[in-house]
TORZAFI-852323 format. One record per residue (C-alpha): residue in one letter; y, z, x. Coordinates in steps of 0.001 Angstrom, whole numbers, plus 500000, padded with zeros to 6 digits. Layout:
AYZX/...
This chain:
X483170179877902327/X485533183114901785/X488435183383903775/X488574183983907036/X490574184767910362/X490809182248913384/X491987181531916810/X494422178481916978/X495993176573919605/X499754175637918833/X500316172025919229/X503553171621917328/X506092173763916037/X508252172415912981/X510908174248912988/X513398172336910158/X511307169767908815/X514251168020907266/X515854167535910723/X514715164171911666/X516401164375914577/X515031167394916252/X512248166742918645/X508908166980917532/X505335165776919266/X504925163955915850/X506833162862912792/X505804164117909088/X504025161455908160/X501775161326911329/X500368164563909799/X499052162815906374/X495632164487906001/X496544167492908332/X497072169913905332/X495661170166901897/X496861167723899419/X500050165403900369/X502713167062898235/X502159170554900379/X502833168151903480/X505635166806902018/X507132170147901042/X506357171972904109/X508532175041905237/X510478175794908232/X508499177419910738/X505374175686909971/X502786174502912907/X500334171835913666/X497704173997915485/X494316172998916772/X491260175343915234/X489701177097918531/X487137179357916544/X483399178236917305/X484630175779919662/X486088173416916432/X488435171718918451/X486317170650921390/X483612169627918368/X486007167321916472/X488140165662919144/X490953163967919539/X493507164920916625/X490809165587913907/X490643168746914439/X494575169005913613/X495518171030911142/X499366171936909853/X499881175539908614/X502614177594906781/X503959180614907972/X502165183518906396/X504984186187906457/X507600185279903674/X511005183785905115/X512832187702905287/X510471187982908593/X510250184990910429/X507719185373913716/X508290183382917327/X505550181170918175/X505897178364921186/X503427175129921482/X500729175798923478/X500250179374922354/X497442180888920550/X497721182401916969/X495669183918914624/X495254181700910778/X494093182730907705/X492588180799905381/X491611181538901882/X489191178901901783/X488159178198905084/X485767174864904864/X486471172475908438/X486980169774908227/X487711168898904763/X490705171339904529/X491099172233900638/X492946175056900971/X496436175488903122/X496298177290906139/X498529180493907530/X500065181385910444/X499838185243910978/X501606186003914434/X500290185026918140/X497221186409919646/X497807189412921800/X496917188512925193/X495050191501927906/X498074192359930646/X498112190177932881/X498736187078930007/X500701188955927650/X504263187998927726/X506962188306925514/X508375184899926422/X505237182685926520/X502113183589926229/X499570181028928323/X496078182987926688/X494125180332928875/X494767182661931552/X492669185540929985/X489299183916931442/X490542184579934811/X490336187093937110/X493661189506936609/X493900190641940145/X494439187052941823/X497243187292944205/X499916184792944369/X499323184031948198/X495542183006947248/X496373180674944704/X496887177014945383/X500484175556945723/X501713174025943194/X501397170577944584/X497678170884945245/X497060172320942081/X499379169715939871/X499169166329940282/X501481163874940802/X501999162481936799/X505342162791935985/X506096159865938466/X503668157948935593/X505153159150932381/X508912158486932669/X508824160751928960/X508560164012930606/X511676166413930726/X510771168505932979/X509750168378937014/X508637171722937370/X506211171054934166/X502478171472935135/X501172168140935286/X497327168865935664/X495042171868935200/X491601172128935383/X489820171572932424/X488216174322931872/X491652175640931237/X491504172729928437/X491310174419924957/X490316170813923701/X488165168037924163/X491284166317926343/X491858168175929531/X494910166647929850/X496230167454926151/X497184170993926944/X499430169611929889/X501104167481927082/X501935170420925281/X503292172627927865/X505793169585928796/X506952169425924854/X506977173034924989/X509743172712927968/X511894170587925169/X511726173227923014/X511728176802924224/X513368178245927386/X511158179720930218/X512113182992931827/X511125186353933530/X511733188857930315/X510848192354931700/X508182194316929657/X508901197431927709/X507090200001927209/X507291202197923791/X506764205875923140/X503281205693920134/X505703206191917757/X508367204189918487/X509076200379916057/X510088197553918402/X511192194069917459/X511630191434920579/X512534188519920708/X511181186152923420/X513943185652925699/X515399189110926558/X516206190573923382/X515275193694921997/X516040196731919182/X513524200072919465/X513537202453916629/X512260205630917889/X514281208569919574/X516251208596922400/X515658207384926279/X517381205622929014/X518246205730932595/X521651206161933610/X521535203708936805/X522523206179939282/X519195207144940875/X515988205404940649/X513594207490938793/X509750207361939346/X508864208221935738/X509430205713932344/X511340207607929841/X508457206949927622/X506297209428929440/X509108212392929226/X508954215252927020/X511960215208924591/X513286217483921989/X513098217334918647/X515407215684916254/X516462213069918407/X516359210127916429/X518259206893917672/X518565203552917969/X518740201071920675/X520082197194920231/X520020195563923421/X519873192284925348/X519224191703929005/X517700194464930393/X517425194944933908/X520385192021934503/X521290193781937775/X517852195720938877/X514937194127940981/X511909193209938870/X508896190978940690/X508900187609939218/X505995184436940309/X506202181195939792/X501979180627938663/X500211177730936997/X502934176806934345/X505542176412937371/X508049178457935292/X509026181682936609/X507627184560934857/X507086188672935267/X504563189297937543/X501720190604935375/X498969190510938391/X497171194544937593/X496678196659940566/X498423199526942254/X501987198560942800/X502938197819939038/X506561198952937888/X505820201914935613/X509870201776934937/X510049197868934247/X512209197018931255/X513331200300930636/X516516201356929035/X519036201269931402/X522697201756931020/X524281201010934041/X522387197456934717/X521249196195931185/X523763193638929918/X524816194622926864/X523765197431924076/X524894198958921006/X523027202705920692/X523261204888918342/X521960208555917768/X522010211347915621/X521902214794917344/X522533213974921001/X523128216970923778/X526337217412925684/X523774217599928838/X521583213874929047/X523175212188925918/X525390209142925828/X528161210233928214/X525446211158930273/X523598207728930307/X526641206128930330/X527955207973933845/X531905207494932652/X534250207444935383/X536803209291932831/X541246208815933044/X542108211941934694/X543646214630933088/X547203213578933267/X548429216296930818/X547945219922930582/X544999221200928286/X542753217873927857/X539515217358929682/X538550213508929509/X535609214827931941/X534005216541929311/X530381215670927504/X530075215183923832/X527361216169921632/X526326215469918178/X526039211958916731/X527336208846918896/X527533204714918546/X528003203343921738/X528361199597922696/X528641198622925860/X528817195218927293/X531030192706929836/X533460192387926912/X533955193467923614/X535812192145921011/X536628193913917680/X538176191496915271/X539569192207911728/X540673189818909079/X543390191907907596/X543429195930908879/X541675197728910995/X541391201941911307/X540628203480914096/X540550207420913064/X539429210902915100/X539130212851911661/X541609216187911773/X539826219561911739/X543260221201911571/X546088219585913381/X544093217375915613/X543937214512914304/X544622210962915954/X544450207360914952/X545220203637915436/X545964201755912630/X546681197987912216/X547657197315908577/X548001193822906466/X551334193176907727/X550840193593911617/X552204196899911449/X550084199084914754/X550539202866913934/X549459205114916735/X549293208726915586/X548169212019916989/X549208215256918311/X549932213998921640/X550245210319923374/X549395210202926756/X550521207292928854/X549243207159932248/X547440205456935317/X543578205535934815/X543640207186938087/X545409210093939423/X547490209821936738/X550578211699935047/X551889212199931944/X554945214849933020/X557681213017931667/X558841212552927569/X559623209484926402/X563420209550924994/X564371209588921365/X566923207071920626/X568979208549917923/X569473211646920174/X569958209393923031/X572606207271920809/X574115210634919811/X574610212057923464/X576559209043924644/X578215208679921867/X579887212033922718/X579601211018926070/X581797208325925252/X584605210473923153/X584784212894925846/X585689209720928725/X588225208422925896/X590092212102926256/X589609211835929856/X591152208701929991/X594105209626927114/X594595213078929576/X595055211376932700/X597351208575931063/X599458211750929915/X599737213571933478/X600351209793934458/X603491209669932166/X604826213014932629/X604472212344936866/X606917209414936467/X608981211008933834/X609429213627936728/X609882211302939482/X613017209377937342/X614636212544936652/X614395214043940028/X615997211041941339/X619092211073938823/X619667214407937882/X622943216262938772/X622519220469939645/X625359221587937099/X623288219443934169/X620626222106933426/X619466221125929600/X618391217538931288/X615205218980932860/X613822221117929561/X611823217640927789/X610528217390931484/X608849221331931342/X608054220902927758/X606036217244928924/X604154218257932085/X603000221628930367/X601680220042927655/X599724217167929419/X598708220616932365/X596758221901928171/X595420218550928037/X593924218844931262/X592619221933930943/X591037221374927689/X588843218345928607/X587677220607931540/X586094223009929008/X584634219965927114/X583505218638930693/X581620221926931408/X579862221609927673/X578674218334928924/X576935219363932219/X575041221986930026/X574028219115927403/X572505217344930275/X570624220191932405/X567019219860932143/X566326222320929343/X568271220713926829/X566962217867927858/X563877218070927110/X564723220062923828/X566733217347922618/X566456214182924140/X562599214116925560/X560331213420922947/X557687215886921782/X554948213573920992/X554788210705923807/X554125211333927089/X554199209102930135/X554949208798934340/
């Protein structure tokens, strides 16, 4: 028979083969006659799965594990596809021929589900031959539904596993095989309420199944302050917009309706009717955990900064607006914390136009160089950056005069000191008649009265080196400014 498509129900997934110690439903050589010729079986590739054929009922027809069959993944290992046990997924065969299996068989990707089974973290297709509008209050509970069997199989991980279904919902001849699978499934994968996204027709988007994402289209987001009514994906945008978004948990902080159904794992509510989200999983900068954006030709008006909603430093210093909007290309990351690590340098530069340039460097030697036209040191808010920072060697220099001019001080008064008791002595021994005695005593007090009266001139110098003007011309720095 020529090759063909079918529908396959994932039973195993074997994700390192060589791994004898990860956790599989079955080891290698339980699968002997599961795949065409032993030496494929004993070569198989990562990613492989044992999946059950669903197609014209094959599965149901064979029974039991007959119907078994192990499959390689069909995309080569540069694009490796998630797939969970006890999903569906499309195989190829190129010679299709149950149940002697001549030819290997390959995994394409899973079987897209209508909306109320689609989900990017598990997919249980089962559900697609039920009614989509059930609500969760007319369902049974969970204990009527599920019977009590993990109190008789002391192997299951997992409490909140279903533990009976009907079995109709059986894709197999063993109603209670699919249970089986959902509890391995448990071991392997981890069950959660991923929001869906919704992309613009010609957007690329890659997800991962537990809350990870990257979109290649143009830009979009919300910027957490309101809540809007309308999905970016519906808004007109300009042109030449490109961008792209890397991001993982989205709506961490915002309100989206989770169930706990059937599989007694919470999931997105995907019931259809009236009240659906039309914003769920959208782009969102204030609440999604962590992103790294980037665009090409972004306006100053709803681009980055915009999204973003920065609660800017003030403008501690005259002529800078940290308020203001950029345009043009941005990258943007944006998480709880970041961490930029460098094995030997690291550059952080704000290329010069003329004389604006600025930059951070941290060179081989653990040498940090912070350059620019102006450093501004401040409080993030209400901040000021009045003051200059002082320059040491004119610092150095000023006391250093400061210094010579309280050694004259000192020498002066030491000299008014002398020439006081060189007056005192002679006033107390001199005779009238002896006139030439008291001529050293003139010459001596009017020379240390110069003295004096030179320092004062210096002293007045001084004061004017210290006013604020020359201050800040000399001493204040020109470059750094602080509080």
């Amino acid at each position: 028979m020529p090759s063909a498509f079918v529908r396959a129900l994932v039973t195993d997934v074997l994700t390192n083969p060589s791994d004898t110690t990860s956790p599989t439903r079955k080891t290698i050589n339980e699968y002997v006659g599961k795949i065409a010729g032993d030496e494929n079986l004993k070569n198989v590739p990562r990613n492989s799965i044992a999946v059950k054929i669903l197609s014209n009922a094959e599965s149901k027809t064979n029974g039991g594990d007959e119907g078994e069959v192990i499959c390689y993944p069909f995309f080569s290992s540069h694009f490796s596809m998630p797939v969970k046990p006890g999903e569906e997924v499309w195989v190829m065969f190129e010679e299709y021929d149950p149940p002697n299996r001549s030819a290997i068989g390959y995994w394409i990707s899973r079987v897209h589900g209508p909306r109320h089974v689609e989900d990017v973290n598990y997919a249980y297709n089962r559900r697609a031959y039920k009614t989509s509008t059930t609500t969760a209050s007319s369902k049974k509970s969970t204990s009527d539904k599920f019977a009590e069997r993990e109190s008789q199989d002391p192997q299951s991980s997992s409490s909140a596993a279903p533990t009976q279904l009907d079995s109709t919902e059986s894709a197999t001849s063993n109603p209670t095989e699919i249970i089986e699978i959902l509890q391995y499934a448990n071991e392997k994968h981890r069950f959660e309420a991923v929001p869906r996204y919704t992309k613009r027709p010609s957007d690329l988007v890659m997800q991962g199944s537990n809350n990870s994402l990257i979109m290649l289209g143009e830009e979009r987001g919300f910027n957490g302050i309101v809540d809007e009514e309308f999905s970016p994906s519906e808004l007109p945008i300009e042109s030449g917009r490109p961008a792209i978004d890397i991001v993982v948990g989205r709506s961490r902080s915002s309100s989206v309706k989770t169930v706990t159904m059937e599989l007694a794992y919470p999931e997105i509510d995907k019931r259809v009717g009236t009240d659906e989200p039309v914003t769920e999983g959208d782009a969102n900068f204030a609440n999604d955990a962590a992103r790294i954006y980037v665009t090409s030709n972004s306006s100053d008006k709803d681009g980055p900064d915009f999204l973003l909603s920065l609660d800017a430093p003030g403008n501690a210093y005259p002529g800078i607006d940290n308020q203001k909007m950029g345009q043009g290309s941005f990258i943007v990351s944006k998480a709880d914390n970041l961490r930029l690590v460098s094995r030997q340098s690291l550059k952080i530069i704000k290329e010069p136009a003329a004389d604006d340039g600025s930059g951070i460097i941290m060179n081989e030697s653990g040498f940090l160089h912070m350059s620019g036209k102006k450093i501004i040191l401040s409080k993030y808010v209400e901040g000021s950056a009045s003051q200059p920072y002082v320059r040491l060697d004119l610092l150095c220099e000023f006391l250093s005069r400061l210094i010579d001019q309280q050694k004259t001080l000192s020498s002066a008064v030491s000299s008014i000191s002398q020439a006081l008791i060189t007056f005192s002595s002679a006033a107390t021994s001199a005779v009238p008649l002896i006139a030439p005695a008291t001529a050293p005593l003139a010459t001596s007090s009017s020379d240390a009265l110069i003295s004096l009266a030179d320092f004062n001139v210096s002293a007045s110098v001084s004061q004017l080196d210290i006013s604020e003007i020359k201050r800040r011309q000399t001493l204040g720095s020109t470059v750094i400014f602080g509080e």
